[in-house]
C-alpha atoms as a printed R data frame, in Angstrom:
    type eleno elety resid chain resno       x       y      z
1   ATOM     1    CA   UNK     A     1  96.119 197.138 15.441
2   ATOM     2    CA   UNK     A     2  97.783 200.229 15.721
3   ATOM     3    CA   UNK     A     3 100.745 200.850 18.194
4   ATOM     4    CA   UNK     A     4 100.523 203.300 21.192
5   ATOM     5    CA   UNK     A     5 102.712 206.268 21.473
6   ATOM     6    CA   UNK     A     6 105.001 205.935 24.259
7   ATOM     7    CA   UNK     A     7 102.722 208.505 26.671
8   ATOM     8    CA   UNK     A     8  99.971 205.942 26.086
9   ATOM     9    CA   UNK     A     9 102.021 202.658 26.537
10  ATOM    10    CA   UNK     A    10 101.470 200.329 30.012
11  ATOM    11    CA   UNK     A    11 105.123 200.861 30.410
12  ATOM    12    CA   UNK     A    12 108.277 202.120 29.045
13  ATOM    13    CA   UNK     A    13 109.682 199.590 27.288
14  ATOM    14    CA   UNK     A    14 112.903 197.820 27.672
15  ATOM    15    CA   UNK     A    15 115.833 196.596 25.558
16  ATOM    16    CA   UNK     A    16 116.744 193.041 26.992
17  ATOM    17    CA   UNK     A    17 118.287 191.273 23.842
18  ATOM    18    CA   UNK     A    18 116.838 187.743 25.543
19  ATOM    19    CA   UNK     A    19 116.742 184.098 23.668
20  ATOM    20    CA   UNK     A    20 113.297 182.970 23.812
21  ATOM    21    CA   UNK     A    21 111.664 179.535 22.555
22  ATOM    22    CA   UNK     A    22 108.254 180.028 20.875
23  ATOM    23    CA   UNK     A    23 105.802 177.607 20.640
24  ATOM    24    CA   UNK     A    24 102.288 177.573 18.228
25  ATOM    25    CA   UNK     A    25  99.764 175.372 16.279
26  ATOM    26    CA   UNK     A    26 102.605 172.751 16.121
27  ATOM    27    CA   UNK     A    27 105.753 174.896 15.175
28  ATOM    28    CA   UNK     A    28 108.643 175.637 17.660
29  ATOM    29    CA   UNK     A    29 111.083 177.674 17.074
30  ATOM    30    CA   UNK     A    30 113.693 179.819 18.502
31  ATOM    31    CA   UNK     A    31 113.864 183.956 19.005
32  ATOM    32    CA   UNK     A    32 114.833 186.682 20.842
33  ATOM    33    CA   UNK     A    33 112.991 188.989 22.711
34  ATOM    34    CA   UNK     A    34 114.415 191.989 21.958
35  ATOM    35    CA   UNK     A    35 111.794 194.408 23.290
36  ATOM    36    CA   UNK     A    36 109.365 194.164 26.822
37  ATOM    37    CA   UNK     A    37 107.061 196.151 28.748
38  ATOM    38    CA   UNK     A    38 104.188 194.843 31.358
39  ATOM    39    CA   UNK     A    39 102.206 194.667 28.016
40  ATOM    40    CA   UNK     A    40 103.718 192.547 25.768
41  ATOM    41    CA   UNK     A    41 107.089 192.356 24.157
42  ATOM    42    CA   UNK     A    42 108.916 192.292 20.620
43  ATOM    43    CA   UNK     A    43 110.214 188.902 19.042
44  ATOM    44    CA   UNK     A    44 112.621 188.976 16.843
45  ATOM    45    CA   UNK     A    45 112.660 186.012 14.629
46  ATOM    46    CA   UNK     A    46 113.429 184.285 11.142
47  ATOM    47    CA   UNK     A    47 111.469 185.438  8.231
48  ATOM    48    CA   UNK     A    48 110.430 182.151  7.024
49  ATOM    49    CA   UNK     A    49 108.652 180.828 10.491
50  ATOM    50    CA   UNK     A    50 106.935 182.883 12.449
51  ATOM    51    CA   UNK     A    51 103.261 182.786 14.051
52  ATOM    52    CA   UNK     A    52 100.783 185.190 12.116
53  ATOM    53    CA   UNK     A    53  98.669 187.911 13.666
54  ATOM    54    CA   UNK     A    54  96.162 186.454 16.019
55  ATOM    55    CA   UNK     A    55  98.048 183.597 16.669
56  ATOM    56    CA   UNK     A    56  98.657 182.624 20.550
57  ATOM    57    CA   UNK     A    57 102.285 181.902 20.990
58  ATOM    58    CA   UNK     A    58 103.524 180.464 24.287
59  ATOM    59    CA   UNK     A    59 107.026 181.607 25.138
60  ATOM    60    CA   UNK     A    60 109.795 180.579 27.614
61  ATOM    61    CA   UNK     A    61 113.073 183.132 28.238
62  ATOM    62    CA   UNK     A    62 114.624 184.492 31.303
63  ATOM    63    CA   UNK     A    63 115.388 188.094 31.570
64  ATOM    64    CA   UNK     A    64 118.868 189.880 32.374
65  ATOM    65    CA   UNK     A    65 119.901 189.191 35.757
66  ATOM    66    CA   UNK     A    66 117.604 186.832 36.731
67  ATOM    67    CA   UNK     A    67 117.980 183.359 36.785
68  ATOM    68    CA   UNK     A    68 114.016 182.253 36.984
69  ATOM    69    CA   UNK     A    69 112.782 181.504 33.360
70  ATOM    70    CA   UNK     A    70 109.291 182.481 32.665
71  ATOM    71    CA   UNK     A    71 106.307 180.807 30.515
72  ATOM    72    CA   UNK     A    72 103.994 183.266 29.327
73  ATOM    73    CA   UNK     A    73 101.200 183.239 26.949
74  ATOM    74    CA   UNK     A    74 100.821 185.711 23.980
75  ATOM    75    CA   UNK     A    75  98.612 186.952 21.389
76  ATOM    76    CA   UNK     A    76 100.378 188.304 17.982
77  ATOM    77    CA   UNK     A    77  98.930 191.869 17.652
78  ATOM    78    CA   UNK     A    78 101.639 192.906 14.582
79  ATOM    79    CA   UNK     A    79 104.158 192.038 12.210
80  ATOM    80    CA   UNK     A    80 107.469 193.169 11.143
81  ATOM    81    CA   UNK     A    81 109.085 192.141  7.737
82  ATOM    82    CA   UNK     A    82 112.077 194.430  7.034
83  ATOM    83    CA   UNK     A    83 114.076 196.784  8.768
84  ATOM    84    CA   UNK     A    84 112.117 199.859  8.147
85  ATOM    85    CA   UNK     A    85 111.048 203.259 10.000
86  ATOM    86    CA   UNK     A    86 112.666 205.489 12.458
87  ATOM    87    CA   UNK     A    87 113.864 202.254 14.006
88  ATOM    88    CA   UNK     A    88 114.365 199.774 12.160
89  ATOM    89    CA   UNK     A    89 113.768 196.224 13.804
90  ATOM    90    CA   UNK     A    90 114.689 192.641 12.831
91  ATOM    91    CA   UNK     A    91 112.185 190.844 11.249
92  ATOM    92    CA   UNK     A    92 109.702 189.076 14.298
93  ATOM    93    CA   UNK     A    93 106.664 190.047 15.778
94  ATOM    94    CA   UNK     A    94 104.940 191.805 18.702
95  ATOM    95    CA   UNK     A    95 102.921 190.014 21.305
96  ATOM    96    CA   UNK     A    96 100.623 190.880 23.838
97  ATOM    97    CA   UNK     A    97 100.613 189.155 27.189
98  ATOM    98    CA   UNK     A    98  97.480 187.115 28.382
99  ATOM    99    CA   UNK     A    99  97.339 186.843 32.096
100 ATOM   100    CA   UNK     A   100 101.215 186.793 32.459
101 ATOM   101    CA   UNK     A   101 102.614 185.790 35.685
102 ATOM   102    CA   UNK     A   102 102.623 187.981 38.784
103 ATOM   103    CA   UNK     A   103 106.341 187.546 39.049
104 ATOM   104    CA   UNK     A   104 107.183 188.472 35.117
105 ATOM   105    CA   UNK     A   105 105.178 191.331 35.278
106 ATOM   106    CA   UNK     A   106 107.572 192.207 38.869
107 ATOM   107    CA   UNK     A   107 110.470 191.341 37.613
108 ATOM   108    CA   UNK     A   108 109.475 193.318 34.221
109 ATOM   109    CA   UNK     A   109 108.957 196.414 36.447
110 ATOM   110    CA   UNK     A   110 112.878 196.086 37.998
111 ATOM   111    CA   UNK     A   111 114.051 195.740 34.848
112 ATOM   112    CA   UNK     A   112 112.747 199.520 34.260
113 ATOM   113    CA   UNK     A   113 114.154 200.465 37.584
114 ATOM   114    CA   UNK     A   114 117.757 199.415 36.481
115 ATOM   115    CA   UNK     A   115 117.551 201.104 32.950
């Protein structure tokens, strides 16, 4: 799947830098979400777990200055293996959101407020 350029995106996208659990087939693991828009975010996590694309990954974090943690479900729409490009990422894995939560996607939208 290709990526959108930022004028096409649902939302700017925002740095949080926020520990995530991940959960698929039966693997668990733990990440950070490094990256998140209204769409989907980035996952950074270790090279020799991680869901595939097309896998549905449930995760769990909280984002900055918010204490409510949120559960959302994702599908894996790309992979990242090295730290490559204009910028360069941390091995992990971008998700889209399937029907998130009214109050991530709110909370998602303060979050590009503050930044």
């Amino acid at each position: 799947m290709r990526r959108r350029p930022a004028n096409e995106r649902a939302s700017e996208r925002v740095r949080i830098g926020a520990p995530a659990t991940l959960k698929w087939a039966d693997q668990e693991l733990t990440g950070f979400v490094e990256v998140v828009n209204v769409a989907g975010m980035y996952v950074a996590t270790q090279r020799v777990s991680q869901p595939q694309i097309g896998d549905y990954v449930e995760l769990v974090f909280s984002l900055p200055g918010d204490n409510r943690s949120f559960r959302v479900r994702g599908n894996v729409v790309f992979l990242e293996d090295s730290a490559r490009g204009a910028e360069p990422k941390r091995p992990g894995f971008g998700a889209r959101f399937e029907r998130p939560p009214v109050t991530l996607l709110d909370a998602i939208r303060n979050l590009n407020k503050e930044h």
